[in-house]
N, C-alpha and C positions, 0 to 999 in steps of 0.2 A: 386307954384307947380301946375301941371297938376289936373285936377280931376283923380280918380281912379274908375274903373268901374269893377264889378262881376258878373256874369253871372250864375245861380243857376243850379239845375239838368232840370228844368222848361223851361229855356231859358230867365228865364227875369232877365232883366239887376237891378239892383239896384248898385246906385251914393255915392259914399260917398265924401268928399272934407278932402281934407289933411292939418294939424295944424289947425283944426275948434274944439272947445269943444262943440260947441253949439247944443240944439239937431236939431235946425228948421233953415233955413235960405230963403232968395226970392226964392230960385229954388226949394227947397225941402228938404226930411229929409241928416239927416246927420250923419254917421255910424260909423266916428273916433271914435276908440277904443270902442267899445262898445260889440264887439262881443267876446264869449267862445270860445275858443281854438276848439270845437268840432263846433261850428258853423264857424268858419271862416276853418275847414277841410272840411267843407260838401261845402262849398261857392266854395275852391280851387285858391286862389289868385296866382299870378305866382311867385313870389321872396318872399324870406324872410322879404324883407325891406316893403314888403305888409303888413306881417304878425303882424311885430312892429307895424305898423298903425294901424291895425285894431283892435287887440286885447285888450282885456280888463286888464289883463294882460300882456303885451311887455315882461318879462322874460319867457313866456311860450314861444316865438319864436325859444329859446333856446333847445326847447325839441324836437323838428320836422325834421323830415331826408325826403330828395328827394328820390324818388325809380329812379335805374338808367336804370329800365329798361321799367314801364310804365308811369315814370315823374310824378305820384301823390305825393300828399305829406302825410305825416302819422308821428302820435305820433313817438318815438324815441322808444320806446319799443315794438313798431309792426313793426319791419325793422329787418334785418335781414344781417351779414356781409357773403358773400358766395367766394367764388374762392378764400380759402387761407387768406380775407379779405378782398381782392381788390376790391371788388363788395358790394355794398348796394341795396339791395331788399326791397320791402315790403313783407308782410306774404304772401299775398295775390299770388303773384308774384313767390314767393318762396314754397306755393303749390302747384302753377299751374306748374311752369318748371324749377326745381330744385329737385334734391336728395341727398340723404346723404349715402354717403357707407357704408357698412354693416362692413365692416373691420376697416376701420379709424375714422370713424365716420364725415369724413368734406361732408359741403354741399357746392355742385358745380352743376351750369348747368347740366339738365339733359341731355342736347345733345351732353355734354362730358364724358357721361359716361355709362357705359355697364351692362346689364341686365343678372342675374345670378342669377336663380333661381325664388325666390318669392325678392330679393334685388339687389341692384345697389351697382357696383363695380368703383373707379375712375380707372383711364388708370394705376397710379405705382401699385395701387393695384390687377388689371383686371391683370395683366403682372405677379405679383411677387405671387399672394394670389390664381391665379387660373388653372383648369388643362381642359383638352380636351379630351372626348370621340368619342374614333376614330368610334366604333360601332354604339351608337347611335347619334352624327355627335350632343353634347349640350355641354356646358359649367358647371363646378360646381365647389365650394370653395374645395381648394386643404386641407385645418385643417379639412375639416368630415372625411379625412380619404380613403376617396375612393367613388365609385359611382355605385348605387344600380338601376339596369335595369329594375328592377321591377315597377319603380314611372312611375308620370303620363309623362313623355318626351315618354315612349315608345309607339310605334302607337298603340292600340286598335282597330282600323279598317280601312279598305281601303274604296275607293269611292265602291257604289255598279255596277256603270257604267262607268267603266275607259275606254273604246271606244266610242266614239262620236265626234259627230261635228256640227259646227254652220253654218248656213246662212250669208254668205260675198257676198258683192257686185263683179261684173264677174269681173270685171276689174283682181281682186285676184288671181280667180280660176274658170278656163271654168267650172266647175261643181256647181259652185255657194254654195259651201262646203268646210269649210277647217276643216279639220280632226284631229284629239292630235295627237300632236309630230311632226306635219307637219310643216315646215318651209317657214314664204312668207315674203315678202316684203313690207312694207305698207309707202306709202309718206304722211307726212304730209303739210297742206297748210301752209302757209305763215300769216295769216289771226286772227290767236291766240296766244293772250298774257300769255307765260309761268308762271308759279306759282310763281315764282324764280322771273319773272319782278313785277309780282305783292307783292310780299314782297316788290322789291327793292322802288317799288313806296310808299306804306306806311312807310317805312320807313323813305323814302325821306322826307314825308310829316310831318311824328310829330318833327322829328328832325329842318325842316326847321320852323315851325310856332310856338317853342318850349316858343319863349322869346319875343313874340310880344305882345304888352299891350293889356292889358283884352280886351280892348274894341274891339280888333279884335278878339282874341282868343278864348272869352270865357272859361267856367271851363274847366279844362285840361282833367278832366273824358271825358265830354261830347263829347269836340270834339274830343279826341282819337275815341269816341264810334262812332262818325257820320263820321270818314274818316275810320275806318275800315268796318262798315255796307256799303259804298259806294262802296267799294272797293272788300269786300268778301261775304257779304251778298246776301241773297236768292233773296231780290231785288234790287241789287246792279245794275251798270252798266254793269255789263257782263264780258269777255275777250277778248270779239272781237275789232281787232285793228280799223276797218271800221265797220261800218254801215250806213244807209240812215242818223240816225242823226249825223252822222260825226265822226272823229276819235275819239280814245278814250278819249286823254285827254280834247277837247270839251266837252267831253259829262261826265266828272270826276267834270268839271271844274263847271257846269253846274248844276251838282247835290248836289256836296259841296254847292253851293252858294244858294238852294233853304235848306239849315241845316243851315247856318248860317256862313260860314265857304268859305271865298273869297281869292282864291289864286292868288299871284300877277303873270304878265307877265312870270316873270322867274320861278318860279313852273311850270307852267302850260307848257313855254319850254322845262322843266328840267322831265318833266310827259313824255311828248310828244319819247322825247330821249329816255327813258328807255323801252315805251311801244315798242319802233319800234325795237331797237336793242332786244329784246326777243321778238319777232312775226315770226321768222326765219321759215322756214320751213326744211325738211330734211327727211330720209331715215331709217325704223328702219328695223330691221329683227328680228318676232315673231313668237310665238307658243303656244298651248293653252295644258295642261295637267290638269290629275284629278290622277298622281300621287302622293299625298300630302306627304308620306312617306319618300320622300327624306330627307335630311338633311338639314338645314336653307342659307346654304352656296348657294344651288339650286334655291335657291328663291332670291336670291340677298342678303341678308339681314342676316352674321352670327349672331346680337344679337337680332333676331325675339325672343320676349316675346310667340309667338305660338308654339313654342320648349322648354319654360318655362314653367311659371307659369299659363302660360295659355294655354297651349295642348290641350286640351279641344276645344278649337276654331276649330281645325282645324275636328275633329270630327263634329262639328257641322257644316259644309263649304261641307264636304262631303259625308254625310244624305241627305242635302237639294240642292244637285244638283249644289255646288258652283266647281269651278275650276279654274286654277292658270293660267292667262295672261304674259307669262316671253319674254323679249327684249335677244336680245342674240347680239354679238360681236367676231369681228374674231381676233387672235392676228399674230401676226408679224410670228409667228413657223406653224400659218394655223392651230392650235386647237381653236376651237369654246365653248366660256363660257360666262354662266350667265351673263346678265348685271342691267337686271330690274326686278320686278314682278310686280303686281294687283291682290287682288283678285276678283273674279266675280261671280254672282249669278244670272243664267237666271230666267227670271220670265214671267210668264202670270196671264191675269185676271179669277180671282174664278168662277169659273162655280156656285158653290154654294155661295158664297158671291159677287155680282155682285160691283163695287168700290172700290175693295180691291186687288194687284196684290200681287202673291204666286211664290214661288220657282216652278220649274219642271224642270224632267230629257227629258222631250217631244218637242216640237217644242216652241222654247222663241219667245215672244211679243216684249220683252225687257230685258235689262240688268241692274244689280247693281251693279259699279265699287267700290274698297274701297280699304285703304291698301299698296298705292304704294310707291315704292321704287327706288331706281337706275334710271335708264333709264325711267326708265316711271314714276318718280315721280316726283311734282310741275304739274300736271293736262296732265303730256305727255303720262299716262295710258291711260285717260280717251279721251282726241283726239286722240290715236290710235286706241281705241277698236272704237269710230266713226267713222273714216274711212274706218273702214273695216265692219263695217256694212251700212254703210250710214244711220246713225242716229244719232237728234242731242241730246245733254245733257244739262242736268243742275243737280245742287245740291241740296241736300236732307238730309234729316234726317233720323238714323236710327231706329229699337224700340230698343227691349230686345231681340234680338237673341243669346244669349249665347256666343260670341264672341267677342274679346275685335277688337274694332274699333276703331278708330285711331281720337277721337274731336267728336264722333257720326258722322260723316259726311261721306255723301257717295255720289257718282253719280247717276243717273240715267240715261240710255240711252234709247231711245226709240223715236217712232216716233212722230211728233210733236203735232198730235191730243191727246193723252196719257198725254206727258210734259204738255200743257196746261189743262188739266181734273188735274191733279197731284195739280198741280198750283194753280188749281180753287177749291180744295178739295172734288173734286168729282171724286179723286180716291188713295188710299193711298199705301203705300209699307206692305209688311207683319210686323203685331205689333209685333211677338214673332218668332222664329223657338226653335224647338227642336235638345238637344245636338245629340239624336240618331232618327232621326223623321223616322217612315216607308215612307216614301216618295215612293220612287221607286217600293214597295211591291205594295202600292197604284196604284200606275201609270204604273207595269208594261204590263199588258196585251193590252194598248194605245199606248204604245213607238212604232217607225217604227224600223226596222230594221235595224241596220249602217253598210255602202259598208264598206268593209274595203279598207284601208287608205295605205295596205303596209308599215308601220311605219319605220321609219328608225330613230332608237335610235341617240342622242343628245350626244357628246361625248365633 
């Protein structure tokens, strides 16, 4: 039989040889069966028939379930049956993206299921268990009986500057201003790999390299963790289909292989395909509003947790100067509706803390994209609102600002001397915003003046 090779959290390989009892031989040590159950988990061998080997115990192989969804391996009592039972999860796996409804008690995918209240409802129970407020435009369990106006769904406050407008590049708007509620056009290049190819490419990848001997592999932790940091990480290779050093998957290929982690010919095709067919370019038609009071349905998104359990966010979104990026679409009858949203947070640097960029309702430096949905969601938010400023981005972290955000992760747009200060930690995003922050009181007697826009309501 082959040698068997492990690869630790470390990266270093250690040798074991298979049907050897002995502990030493000419090559070096020798690890048959000698490892705890909990050391050959933290090791992460790729098949069961490893697990026989190695263990000190062979009948504990017996107690070990696959997760089927990050491919680690775990005790049998930290796994988890979800979707009905079709599905085996680890714990781990199953607090990260999974819930349980508040009605039936099953746990299923959270991305099959619908946000009601401070709980999750699945689809027969979302259907049969809940009701719809036409007034305040939220959802609520139909057994409370009815639904009380009074709680926090209802608005508590408006933006304090619901007219305004940002700086676009002329190409937009001869006045180099596009105004809320005003309706443009914005093309995108061709040049950016969608969110959506970027899943499809990770994907590609653990599932392809899932059952290759250790000695390629490595622990399954590990190198999930070094093709996702390659991939989505802050220094990752980017989304750009091109660059000076080559296309993407060159440069995927490239990165993997200085982790440890070597994709054959057909991956690195099979990369190649996915990055090109989503790098499309195309045509949206947007609009910038800071009237947050509408209904969740306006924002793209009926089961926005911000008309829930977390209201609250949007109060704090429009204190601090944030306001809502929506894609809009025409249908077949020539009425015009929702398609996308983002939300967004102009920002400039502290006059009084010099390194540190702050909300304002005044002239933005820069922007914080987060939040997106529909049409603008998988990073098609954050290349819109680029283009229409002509500024480039990159990804970020959020702090404590009072609003629930979507992985902490957010955009930043801004120009490229800023991104690199950002980058270089010599210059940070706001640590905290307040839910009701005087923002504006502050800033008002600075603000210019806004031409008006002639607004012509969105129907």
């Amino acid at each position: 039989m082959p040698d068997l090779l492990i690869r630790d959290h470390r990266g270093v390989v250690t040798t074991y040889r298979r049907n050897i009892t002995s502990e030493h031989d000419e090559r070096g040590p020798v690890f048959f069966r000698t490892l705890s159950l909990a050391e050959a988990l933290e090791q992460m061998p790729g098949t069961r028939d490893d697990f026989y080997e190695v263990l000190t115990d062979p009948d504990e192989a017996d107690d070990i379930e696959r997760c089927e969804r990050c491919g680690t391996w775990e005790h049998g009592a930290d796994t988890t049956w979800i979707n009905g039972g079709s599905t085996l999860w680890c714990d781990s796996c199953v607090s990260d993206y999974a819930a349980t409804c508040a009605l039936c008690s099953e746990t299923r995918e959270r991305s099959e299921m619908r946000l009601v209240g401070q709980g999750y409802a699945c689809e027969p129970c979302y259907v049969n268990g809940t009701s719809w407020c036409e007034e305040c435009g939220v959802t609520y369990w139909s057994e409370d009986g009815g639904h009380d106006h009074g709680d926090s769904s209802t608005p508590c406050c408006s933006s304090p500057m619901m007219h305004f407008s940002i700086p676009v590049v002329s190409d937009l708007s001869d006045t180099g201003r596009l105004f809320n509620d005003d309706l443009i056009e914005v093309t995108l290049d061709n040049n950016q790999i969608s969110g959506v190819g970027l899943r499809g490419i990770a994907d590609l990848l653990k599932v392809s390299v899932w059952d290759r001997p250790l000695r390629e592999q490595g622990a399954m932790r590990v190198r999930n963790t070094r093709i996702m940091d390659a991939i989505f990480g802050f220094d990752g290779v980017g989304n750009d289909y091109k660059t000076a050093d080559g296309k993407y998957a060159k440069r995927l290929r490239s990165a993997l292989h200085k982790q440890g982690v070597t994709l054959t010919p057909k991956e690195v095709e099979a990369v190649g395909n996915i990055a090109r067919d989503h790098s499309k370019g195309g045509t949206l038609s947007v609009a910038i509003t800071r009237d947050l009071n509408m209904g969740p349905a306006e924002y793209a998104h009926e089961e926005s947790c911000w008309w829930e359990s977390y209201a609250y966010s949007r109060c704090t979104l429009k204190s601090n100067a944030g306001f809502g990026l929506r894609s809009f679409i025409e249908h077949p009858s020539g009425w015009i509706g929702v398609s996308g949203r983002a939300w967004v947070i102009p920002v400039a640097e502290s006059d009084d803390l010099p390194g540190r960029l702050r909300p304002t309702f005044g002239e933005p430096q820069a922007y914080v994209l987060f939040n997106s949905y529909g049409d603008l969601d998988e990073r098609i938010g954050v290349r819109t609102l680029s283009a229409m400023t002509g500024m480039p981005w990159q990804q970020a972290r959020s702090g404590d600002w009072n609003m629930y955000v979507n992985g902490d992760s957010v955009f930043l747009v801004a120009p490229q001397d800023m991104l690199d200060r950002v980058r270089g930690g010599n210059l940070t995003l706001p640590y905290s915003l307040n839910q009701h922050a005087g923002l504006y009181d502050r800033e008002r007697d600075t603000l210019p003046r806004q031409a008006s826009n002639c607004t012509v309501t969105i129907h």
